[in-house]
C-alpha positions in Angstrom: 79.0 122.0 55.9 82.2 120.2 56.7 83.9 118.7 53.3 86.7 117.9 54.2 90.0 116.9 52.1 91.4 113.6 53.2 94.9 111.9 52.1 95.0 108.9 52.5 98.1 106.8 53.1 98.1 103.0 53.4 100.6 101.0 54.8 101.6 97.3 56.4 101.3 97.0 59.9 104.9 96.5 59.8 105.6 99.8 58.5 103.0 102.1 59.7 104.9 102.9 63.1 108.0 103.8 60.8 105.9 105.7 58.2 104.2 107.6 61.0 107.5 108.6 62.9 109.0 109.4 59.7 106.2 112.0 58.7 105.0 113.9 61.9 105.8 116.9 63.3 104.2 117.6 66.7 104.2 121.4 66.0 102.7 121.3 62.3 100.1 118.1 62.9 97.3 117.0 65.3 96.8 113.2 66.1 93.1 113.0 66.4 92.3 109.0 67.3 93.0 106.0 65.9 89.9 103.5 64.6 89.3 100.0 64.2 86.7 98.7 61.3 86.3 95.2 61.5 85.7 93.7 57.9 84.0 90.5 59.6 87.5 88.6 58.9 89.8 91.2 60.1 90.6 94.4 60.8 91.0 98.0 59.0 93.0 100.3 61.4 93.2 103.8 60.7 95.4 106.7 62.2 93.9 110.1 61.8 95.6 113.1 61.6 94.7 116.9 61.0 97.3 119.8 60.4 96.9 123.0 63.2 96.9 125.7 60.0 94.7 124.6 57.5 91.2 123.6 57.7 89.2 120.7 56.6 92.5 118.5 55.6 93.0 115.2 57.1 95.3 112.9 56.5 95.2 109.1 56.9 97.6 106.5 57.9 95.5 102.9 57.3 96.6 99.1 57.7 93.9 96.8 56.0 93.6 93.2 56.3 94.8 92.8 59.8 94.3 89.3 61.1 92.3 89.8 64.7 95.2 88.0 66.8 98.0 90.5 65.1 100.4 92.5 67.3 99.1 96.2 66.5 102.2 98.5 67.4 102.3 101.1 70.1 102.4 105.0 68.4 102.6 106.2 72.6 106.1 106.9 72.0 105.6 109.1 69.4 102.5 110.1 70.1 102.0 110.3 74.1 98.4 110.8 74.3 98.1 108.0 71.7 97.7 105.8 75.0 93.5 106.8 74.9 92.5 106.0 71.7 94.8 102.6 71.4 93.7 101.1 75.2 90.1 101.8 73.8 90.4 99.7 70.6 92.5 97.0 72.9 88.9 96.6 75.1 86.6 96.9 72.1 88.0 95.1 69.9 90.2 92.5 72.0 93.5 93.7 70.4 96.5 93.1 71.0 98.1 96.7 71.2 101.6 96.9 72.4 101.7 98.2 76.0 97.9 98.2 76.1 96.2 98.1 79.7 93.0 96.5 79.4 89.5 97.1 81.1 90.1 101.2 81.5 86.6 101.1 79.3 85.0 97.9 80.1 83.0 96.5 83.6 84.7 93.0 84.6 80.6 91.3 83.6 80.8 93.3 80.4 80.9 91.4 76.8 84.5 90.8 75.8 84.6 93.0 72.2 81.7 94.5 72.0 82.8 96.1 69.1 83.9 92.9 66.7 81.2 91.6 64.6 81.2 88.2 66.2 80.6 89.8 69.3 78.0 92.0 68.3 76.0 89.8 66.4 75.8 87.3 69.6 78.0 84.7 68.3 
């Protein structure tokens, strides 16, 4: 069974970009995804991370108590195939990611964030 070891590191939204770029090393670390949790009255973003040489550590960059209509910066600079991961949450959660392209995940006739609790619950 996996048990893994998780550090987490929480941050503002205004610093998590700075924190991030601060802290990885492409050659040491492996971006996994980031994820969205909505609380019902905002958001908990989290950016995953997993290091190449040891197993069963992950480490955790998270924002919480992000209001739904914030500006969720970009990590595509620093982390090119961040782009996945960040235009997803930007279609199911309607965020507003920096540089996002929206409707990569999404038909035009589907349910605009299917993924927010307002949404899901019909309302």
């Amino acid at each position: 069974m996996i048990n893994p070891d998780i550090v987490m590191k929480e941050v503002t939204l205004d610093s998590v970009k700075d924190e991030i770029k601060s802290w990885y090393d492409e050659k040491k670390y492996h971006y996994i995804t980031v994820n969205a949790i909505d609380n019902g009255d905002s958001l908990t973003i989290d950016w995953v991370f997993s290091e190449y040489d040891v197993k069963n550590k992950i480490y955790v960059f998270r924002v919480v108590g992000i209001a739904y209509d914030s500006v969720v910066p970009s990590m595509v600079d620093v982390i090119p195939s961040a782009w996945l991961s960040e235009w997803d949450l930007a279609d199911m959660f309607d965020l507003n990611i920096e540089n996002a392209v929206r409707g990569m995940f999404l038909q035009p006739e589907a349910p605009k964030a299917p993924l927010r609790k307002e949404t899901y619950n019909g309302k």
